[in-house]
Every structure is written in C-alpha cells, then in structure tokens.
C-alpha positions in Angstrom: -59.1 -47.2 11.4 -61.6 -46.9 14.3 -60.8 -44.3 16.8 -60.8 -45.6 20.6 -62.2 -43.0 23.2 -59.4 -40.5 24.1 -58.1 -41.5 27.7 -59.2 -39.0 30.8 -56.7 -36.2 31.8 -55.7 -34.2 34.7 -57.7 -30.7 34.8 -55.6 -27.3 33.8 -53.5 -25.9 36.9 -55.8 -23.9 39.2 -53.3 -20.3 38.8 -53.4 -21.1 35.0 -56.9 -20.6 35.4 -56.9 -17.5 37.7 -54.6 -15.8 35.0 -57.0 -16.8 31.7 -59.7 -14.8 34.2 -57.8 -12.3 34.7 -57.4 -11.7 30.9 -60.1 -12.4 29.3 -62.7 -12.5 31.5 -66.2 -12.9 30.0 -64.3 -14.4 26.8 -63.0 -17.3 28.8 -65.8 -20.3 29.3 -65.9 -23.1 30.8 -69.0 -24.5 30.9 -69.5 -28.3 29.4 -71.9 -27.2 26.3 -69.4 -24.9 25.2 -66.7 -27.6 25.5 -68.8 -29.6 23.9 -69.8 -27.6 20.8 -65.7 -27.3 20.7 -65.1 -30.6 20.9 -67.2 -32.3 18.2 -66.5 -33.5 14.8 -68.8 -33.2 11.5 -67.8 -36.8 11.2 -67.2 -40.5 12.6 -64.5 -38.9 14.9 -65.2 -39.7 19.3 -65.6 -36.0 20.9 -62.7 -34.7 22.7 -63.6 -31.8 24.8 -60.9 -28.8 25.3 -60.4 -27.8 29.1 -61.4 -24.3 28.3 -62.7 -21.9 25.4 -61.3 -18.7 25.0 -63.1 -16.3 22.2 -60.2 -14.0 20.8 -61.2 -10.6 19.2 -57.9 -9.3 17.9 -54.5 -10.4 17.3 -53.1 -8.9 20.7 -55.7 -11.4 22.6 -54.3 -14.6 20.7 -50.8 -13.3 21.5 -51.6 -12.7 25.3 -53.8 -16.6 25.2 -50.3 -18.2 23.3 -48.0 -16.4 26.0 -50.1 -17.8 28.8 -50.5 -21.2 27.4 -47.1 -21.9 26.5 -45.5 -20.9 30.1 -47.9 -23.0 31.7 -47.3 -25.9 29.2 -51.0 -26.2 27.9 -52.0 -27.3 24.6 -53.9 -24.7 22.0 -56.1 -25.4 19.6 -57.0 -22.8 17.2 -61.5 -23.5 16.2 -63.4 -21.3 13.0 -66.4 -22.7 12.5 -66.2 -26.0 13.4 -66.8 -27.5 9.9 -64.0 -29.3 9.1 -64.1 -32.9 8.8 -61.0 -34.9 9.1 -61.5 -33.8 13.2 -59.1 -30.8 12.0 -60.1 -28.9 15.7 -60.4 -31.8 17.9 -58.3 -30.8 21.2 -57.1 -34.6 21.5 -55.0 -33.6 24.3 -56.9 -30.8 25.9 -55.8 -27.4 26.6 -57.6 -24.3 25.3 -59.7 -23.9 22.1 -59.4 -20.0 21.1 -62.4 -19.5 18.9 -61.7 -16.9 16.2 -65.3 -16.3 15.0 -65.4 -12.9 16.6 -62.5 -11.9 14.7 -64.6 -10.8 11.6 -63.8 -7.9 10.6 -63.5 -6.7 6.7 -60.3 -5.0 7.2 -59.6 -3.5 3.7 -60.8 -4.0 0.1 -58.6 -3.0 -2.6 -60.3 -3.5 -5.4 -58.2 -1.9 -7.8 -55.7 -4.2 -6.8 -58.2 -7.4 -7.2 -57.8 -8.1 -3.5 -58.5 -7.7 -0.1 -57.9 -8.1 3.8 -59.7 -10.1 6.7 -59.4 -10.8 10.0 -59.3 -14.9 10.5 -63.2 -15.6 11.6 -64.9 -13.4 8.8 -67.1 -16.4 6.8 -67.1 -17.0 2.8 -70.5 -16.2 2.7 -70.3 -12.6 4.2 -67.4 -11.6 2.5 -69.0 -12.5 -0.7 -72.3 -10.4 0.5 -69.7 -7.2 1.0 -67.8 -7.6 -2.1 -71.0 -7.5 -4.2 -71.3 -3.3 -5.0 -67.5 -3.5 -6.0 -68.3 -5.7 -8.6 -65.5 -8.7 -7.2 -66.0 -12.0 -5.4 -64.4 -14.6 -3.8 -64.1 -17.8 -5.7 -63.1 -20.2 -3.3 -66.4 -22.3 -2.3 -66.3 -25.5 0.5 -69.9 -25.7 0.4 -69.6 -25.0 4.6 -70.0 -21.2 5.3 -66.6 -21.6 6.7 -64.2 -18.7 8.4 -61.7 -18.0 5.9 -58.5 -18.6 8.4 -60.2 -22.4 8.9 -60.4 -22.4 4.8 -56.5 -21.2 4.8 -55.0 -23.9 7.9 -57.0 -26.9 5.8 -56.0 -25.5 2.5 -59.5 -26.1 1.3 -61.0 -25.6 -2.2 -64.6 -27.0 -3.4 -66.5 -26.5 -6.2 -65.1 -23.4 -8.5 -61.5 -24.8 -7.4 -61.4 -26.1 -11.2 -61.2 -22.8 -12.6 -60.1 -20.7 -9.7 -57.9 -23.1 -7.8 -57.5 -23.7 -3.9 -56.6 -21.6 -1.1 -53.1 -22.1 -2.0 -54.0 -20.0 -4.9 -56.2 -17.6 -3.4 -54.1 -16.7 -0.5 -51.2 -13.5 -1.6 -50.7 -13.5 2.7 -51.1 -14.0 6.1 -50.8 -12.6 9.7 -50.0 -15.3 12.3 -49.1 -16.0 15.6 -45.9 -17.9 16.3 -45.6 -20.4 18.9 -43.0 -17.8 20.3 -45.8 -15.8 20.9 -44.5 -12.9 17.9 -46.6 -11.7 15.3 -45.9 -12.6 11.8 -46.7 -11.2 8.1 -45.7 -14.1 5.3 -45.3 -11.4 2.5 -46.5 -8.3 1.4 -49.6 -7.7 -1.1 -47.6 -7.7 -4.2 -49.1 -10.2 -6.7 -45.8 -12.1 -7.2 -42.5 -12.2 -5.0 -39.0 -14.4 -4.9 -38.3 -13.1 -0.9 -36.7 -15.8 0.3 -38.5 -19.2 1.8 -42.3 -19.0 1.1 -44.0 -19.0 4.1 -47.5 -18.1 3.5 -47.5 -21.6 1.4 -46.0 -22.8 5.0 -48.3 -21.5 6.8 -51.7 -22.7 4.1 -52.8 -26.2 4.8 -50.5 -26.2 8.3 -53.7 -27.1 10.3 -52.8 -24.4 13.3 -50.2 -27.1 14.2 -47.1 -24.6 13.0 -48.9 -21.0 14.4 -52.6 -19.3 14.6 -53.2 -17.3 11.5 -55.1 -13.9 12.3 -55.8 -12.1 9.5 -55.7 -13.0 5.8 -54.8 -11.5 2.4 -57.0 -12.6 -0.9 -56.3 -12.4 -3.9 -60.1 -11.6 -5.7 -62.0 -12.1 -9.2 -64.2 -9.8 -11.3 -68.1 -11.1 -10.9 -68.4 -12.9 -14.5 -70.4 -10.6 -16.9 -72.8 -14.1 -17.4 -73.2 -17.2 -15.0 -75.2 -20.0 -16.3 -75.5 -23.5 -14.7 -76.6 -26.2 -16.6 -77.9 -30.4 -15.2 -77.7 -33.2 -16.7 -78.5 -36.4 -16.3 -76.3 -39.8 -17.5 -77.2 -43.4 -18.7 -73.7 -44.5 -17.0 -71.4 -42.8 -14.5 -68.8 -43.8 -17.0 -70.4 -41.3 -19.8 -70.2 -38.8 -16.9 -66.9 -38.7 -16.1 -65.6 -38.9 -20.0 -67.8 -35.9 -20.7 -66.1 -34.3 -17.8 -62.7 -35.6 -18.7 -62.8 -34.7 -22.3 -64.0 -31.2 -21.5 -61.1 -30.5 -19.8 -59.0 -31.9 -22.2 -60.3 -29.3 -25.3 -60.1 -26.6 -22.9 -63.1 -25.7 -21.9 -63.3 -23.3 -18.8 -65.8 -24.8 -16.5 -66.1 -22.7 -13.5 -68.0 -25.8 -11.6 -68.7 -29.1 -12.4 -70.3 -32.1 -9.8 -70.5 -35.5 -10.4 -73.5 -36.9 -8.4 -74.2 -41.0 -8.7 -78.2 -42.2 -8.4 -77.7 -43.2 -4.6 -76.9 -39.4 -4.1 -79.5 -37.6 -6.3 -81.9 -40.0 -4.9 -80.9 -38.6 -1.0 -80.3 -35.0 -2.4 -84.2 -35.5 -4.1 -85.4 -36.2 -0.1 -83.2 -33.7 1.5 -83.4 -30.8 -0.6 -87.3 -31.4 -1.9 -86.3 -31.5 -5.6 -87.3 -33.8 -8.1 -84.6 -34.6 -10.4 -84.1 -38.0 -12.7 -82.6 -40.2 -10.2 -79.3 -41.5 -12.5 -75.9 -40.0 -12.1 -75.8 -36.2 -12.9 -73.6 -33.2 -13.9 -74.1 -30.1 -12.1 -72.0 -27.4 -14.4 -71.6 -23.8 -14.0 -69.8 -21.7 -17.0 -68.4 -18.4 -16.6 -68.0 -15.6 -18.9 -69.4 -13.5 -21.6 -72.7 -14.4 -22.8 -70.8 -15.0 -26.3 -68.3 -17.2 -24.4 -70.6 -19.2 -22.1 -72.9 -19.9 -25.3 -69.8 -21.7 -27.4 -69.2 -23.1 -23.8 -72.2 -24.9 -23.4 -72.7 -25.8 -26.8 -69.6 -28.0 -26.7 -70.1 -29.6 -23.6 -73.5 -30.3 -24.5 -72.1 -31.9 -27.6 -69.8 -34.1 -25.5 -72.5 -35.2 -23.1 -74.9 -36.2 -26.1 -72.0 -38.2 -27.0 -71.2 -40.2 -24.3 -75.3 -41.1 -23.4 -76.2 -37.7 -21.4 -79.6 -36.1 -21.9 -80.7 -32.8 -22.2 -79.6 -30.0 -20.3 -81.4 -28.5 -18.4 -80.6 -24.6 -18.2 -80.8 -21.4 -16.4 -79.2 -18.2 -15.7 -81.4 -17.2 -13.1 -79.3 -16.2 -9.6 -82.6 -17.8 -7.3 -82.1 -21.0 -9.8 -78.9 -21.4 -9.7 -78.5 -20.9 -5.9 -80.9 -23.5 -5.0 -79.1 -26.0 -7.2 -76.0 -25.5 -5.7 -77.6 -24.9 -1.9 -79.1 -29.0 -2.7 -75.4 -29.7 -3.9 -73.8 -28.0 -1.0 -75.7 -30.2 1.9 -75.4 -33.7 -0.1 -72.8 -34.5 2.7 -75.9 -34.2 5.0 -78.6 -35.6 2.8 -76.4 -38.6 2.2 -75.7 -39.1 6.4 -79.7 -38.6 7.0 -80.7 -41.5 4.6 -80.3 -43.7 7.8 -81.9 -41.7 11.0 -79.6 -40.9 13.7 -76.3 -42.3 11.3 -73.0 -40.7 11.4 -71.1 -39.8 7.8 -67.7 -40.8 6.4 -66.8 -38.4 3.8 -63.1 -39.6 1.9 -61.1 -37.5 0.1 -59.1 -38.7 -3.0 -57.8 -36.5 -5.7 -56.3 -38.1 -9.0 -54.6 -36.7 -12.2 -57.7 -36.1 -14.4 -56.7 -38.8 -17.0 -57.2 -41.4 -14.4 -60.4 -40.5 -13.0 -62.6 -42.4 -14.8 -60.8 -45.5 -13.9 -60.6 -44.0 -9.9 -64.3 -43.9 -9.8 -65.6 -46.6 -11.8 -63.5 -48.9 -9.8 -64.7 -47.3 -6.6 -68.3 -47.9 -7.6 -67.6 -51.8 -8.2 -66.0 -52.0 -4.8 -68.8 -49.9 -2.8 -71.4 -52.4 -5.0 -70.3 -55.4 -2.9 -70.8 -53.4 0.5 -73.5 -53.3 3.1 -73.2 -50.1 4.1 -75.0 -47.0 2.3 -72.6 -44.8 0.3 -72.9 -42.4 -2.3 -70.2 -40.7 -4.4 -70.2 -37.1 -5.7 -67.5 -34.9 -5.7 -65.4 -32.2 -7.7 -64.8 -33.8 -10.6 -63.0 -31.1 -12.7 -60.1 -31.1 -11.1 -59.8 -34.8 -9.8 -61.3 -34.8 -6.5 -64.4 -37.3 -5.6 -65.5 -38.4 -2.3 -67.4 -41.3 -1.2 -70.4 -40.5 1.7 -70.7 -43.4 3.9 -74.0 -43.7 6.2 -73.0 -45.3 9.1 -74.8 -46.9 12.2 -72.7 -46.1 15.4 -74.2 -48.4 17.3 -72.5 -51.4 14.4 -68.9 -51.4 15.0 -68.6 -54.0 12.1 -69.9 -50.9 10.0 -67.2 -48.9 10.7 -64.3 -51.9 10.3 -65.4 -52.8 7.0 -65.7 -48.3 6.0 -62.2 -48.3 7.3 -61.3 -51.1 4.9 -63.2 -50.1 1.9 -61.8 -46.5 2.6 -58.3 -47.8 2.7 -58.9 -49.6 -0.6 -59.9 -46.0 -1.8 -56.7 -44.2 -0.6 -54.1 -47.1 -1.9 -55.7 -47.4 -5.7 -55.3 -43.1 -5.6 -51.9 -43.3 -4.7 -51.0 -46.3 -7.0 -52.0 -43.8 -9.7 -50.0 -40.8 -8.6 -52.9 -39.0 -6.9 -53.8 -37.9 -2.9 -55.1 -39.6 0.1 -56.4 -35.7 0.5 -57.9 -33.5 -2.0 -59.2 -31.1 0.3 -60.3 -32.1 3.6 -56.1 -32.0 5.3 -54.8 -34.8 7.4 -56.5 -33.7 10.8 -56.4 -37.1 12.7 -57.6 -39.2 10.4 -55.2 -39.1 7.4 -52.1 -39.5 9.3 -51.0 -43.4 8.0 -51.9 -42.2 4.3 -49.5 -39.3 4.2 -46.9 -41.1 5.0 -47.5 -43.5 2.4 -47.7 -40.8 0.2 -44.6 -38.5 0.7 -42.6 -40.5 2.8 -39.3 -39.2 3.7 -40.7 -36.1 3.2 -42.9 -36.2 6.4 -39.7 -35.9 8.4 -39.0 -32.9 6.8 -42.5 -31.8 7.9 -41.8 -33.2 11.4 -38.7 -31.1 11.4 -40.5 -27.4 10.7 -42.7 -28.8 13.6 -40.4 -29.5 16.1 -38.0 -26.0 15.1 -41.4 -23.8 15.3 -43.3 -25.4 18.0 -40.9 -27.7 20.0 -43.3 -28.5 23.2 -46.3 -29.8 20.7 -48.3 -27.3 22.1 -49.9 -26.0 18.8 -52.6 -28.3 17.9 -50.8 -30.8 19.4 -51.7 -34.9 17.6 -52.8 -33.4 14.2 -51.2 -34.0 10.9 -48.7 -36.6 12.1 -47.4 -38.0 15.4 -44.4 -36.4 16.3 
C-alpha cells in the first residue's frame, strides 16, 4: 500500500498554546526541525509533523500535558527514541508529541528479586551498562538502543527473544497515564498474580493508543557464567534454516540465532568493514556454563555439518562478540545504503517454527523474480524473518510492486497460522493485515479503544481505524 501525503490542517488554538507556555515552558518547542525530527519514520512512511513537542520529565508533567490536551480536543502522541518502524510515532493527525527521553531515570534495582524499575525514556543499552556490577542484565535486544517504554507500547523482542522471550515476557508492570488524565499501576512486583483482568498485557504492544506508560517494571536474568557466539556459513539457505529448525526441535537452548542470506552478508561485508564468506550465514550465541555451552555447540555444529554448513567459526571474546552482533544490529541500514539515497522496507512475518523453512524458501523464490534489491535476515529461532527492501523514492513503480510482493509475504504467513507482525506492531502500516488475521477480534480491540479513549485523542490513526 503506498501512503498518500497526509492532508494540511488547521494550526492548535492560540489559548491552547498560551497554557502549554505557561506549563512547560522551555520544555514546549515549536520550532520546524524539532517537528521534524518528531515526525519522521525509519521507513518508507511520508513525514507527518506534530503541531508541537513537549519533553516530559516525570509522570506529573504527562498528567498536566494529557489534562491540557484533552480539554482542548488535541491529539497526543507519545515519542521514545524514534526507532520504530511501522511509523509507530507518526502524529498523522497532529497535536502534541510528548518526548519521554528525559524521563530516564533508574528508579530501583532489586536484584534479589531478579528485577527492577525505570522510568519510560531510560535506553536498553544504559540499563544494561548499570546492571553490570549486580551481576544481572536485561535480555530483551531490538538491535535499536531503544527507550524501554517504546520497547513496551510495540511489544518488541529481537535477537535473544528465542530464549528469553518478548517484552510480553519481560514486563511484571507498568505505570501509565490514562486518557482520563489518572495515574495507573497494572500490578504489583510479585512474579505471578490472578488479580482480575490483566492489564499490563493491555497496556504491552497498545502502541500509546490506550494510555502513556511512564515507568516500567522488569523482570531481569543472571549474566550467563559463559557466552560464546559462533558463524557459520551455508551451501543453501535451506541447510540453514533446518539446522536452525532441528535445533530447536532436540532442545537446544540457543540464546541467539540470525539467519543472514548472501544479498545481506554481502551489504553487511560493506557496511560494517568485515569480510565474511558471502553465502547465507548463522550468527549463534549459546548461554551457560562452559560445560553446557561446550555440549551446546558441539551438537549444533553436528547439525550444521549435516545439512552442508561449514566450519564455525568461534569466540568467547566480549570485543568479538560485540562487533558481530554491532554488524548484525545495523543490517537494516547496510541493506537500505546498497542503493545511495534509497529508503528501506523492513516486513515482519512470524511463523510456527515447523513452517519456517517453507516461509522463507518460498519468500526467496518470489523476491528472485523482483527488480528491486532485498535481502532477508531475521530471528530465526523463534519464527520471525524479515525481508529489507532498498527502495528508490523517486520510482513509484518500486514501491507498487514492494507493496505487492510484501502482501504476498503476509498472506502465505497467515495461510500457515503465523503473523503479519512478529515484532515491529501495526503502527500505520499493518492495519489491513490484522484484520485478516484476528478478525472479529479487532472489534473487541476497537471496543477497549473507544471505552478508554473515546475522543481518539491517544495516538489517534494507529493500530486500526476506528
């Protein structure tokens, strides 16, 4: 689907104005780069600036900014760190974006209790960097230095998600603004709980669209005694995927493992200065004891022998391993930059694991027949591949024949009981696919919507039409 520019609107109510001054101040901008910078899309997505940008730095300020905005009828649109890439933060109708990347505090670590508490803006990577001395981490791992309230609306996961799940997993609770304007706690820190409806699972993967989540409660892991990543390269991306499949199938507990195809080794090779064989390749990481991760590797290895994989190639070095998975984490932009000044396409599909040799291989034959540039790499371990389309935005054909090759994509996913989203959400440009995929069940969706937020003023045209 290509997405016509958004149509102009009236500008926000002079007194509406005057009152966001009066609050905030020095907090409020207004200027065009900073609507700008809110108003972009890591993807194919036109820009849609917000009227204004308001940077919260507690709870009590996104209370006060949802008060103002909702008696004077104006959209808000809650922005992390801008890296999503369905266009998750795009204000499509205006209003105010109220940047949370201030909010990032460390609010408590209980580290006897394997958990902890942040406010909304604090990033994955910093976290990770405080939790080091107490000998804990935080698994979940987008590849984006994302906020963690961003990686909680979207519901994201990434690469350990195989062995440590998603955010649905890693959240035990959250703080959130209403629509009403009231302050919220989903559920208290105790690891399990049957109190009534469960609205932190609400509240995960809601896309701001339902209320503005504030601070966040994780559930953490013990660093692994031994990490060890391990490449490898394939004759066939068929003898990829089995190995990956069959692993999973004896058991093995792979803590990461990527599937990259040639195209995307090849742009990974330019982008990220690296030589490595350009045929499809396994990035694994195992987890562990050093006992455990041995008979780990030694099986896998095994299975990869088996199905026409090479040697691995080894290390449990941390500067190593960190610039393997740095290189993995910006494929998305080594794939877009194979074609100066292109714009990417990243889709999203997530099968059950029996079915994802079949998903991919049949993928590969249809992206074999098109004209435009796409690699495929993705989270293999637990389903979930995307296809990186380099696209000219001056070739609207380009983007017609994405959009139907994309399509194609979603409907052989959901003919085998799997997602139009693995990770990514619905933003804008999901919106036809989830309704193919849960049907009646969207107006269940719409329902919650319309009951929590009845004037569409939260994130208002995201998720589904209402």
């Amino acid at each position: 689907m290509h997405h016509a520019p958004l149509p102009p609107r009236a500008p926000l109510d002079p007194a509406f104005l005057e009152s966001l001054k009066a609050r905030f101040g020095s907090q409020l901008h207004l200027t065009e780069a900073m609507r700008e910078q809110h108003g972009r899309s890591e993807t194919h997505f036109p820009t849609a600036l917000p009227d204004a940008v308001v940077f919260a730095r507690s709870t009590e300020d996104v209370v006060d900014l949802v008060r103002l905005c909702t008696e004077a009828n104006v959209p808000i649109i809650p922005f992390g760190a801008g890296t999503s890439i369905e266009g998750n933060t795009l204000p499509v109708r205006g209003g105010v974006s109220v940047d949370l990347s201030e909010m990032n505090a460390i609010l408590t670590v209980n580290a006897e209790d394997f958990d902890c508490t942040v406010q909304a803006g604090v990033r994955r990577e910093e976290l990770n960097l405080h939790l080091r001395d107490s000998g804990l981490f935080f698994p979940i791992d987008p590849g984006a230095n994302a906020t963690i309230g961003g990686m909680a609306s979207t519901r994201a996961s990434g690469t350990n998600a195989v062995r440590y799940g998603t955010m649905r997993e890693a959240v035990l609770s959250l703080t959130v603004v209403t629509p009403d304007a009231k302050v919220i706690r989903t559920s208290r820190r105790a690891r399990k709980s049957a109190a009534g409806y469960d609205l932190t699972r609400l509240f995960v993967g809601s896309e701001g669209t339902l209320g503005i989540i504030t601070e966040v409660t994780l559930r953490l892991h013990p660093i692994p005694e031994q990490i060890s990543s391990a490449v490898c390269g394939f004759e066939s991306l068929q003898g990829a995927v089995d190995t990956v499949v069959q692993s999973i199938q004896l058991g093995v507990p792979l803590a990461r493992v990527e599937i990259l195809d040639a195209m995307q080794i090849r742009a990974v090779n330019r982008w990220s200065k690296l030589a490595l064989p350009e045929v499809t390749t396994l990035f694994f990481e195992f987890h562990g004891s050093p006992a455990g991760v041995a008979e780990q590797i030694a099986t896998v290895e095994a299975l990869a022998q088996g199905n026409g994989g090479g040697d691995f190639a080894w290390s449990n070095l941390a500067e190593e391993r960190a610039r393997l998975w740095k290189a993995r984490h910006e494929a998305y932009y080594a794939a877009v930059n194979m074609r100066p000044g292109a714009v990417g396409w990243s889709t999203d599909v997530c099968v059950p694991i029996s079915r994802l040799p079949d998903c991919i291989l049949e993928t590969q034959a249809d992206l074999a027949k098109a004209s435009v540039p796409a690699t495929i790499l993705g989270h293999v371990g637990d389903g979930n591949f995307h296809v990186i389309f380099s696209i000219d935005p001056n070739a609207p054909q380009e983007m017609e024949e994405v959009s139907a090759i994309n399509a194609r994509l979603v409907e052989r996913a959901l003919a085998m009981d799997g997602t139009c989203t693995g990770e990514h959400g619905v933003g804008i440009g999901k919106q036809e696919w989830l309704v193919a995929e849960l049907g009646d069940a969207v107006d269940i969706m719409r329902t919650l919507k319309r009951a929590l937020d009845p004037r569409d003023l939260f994130n208002p045209g995201k998720i589904f039409a209402l």
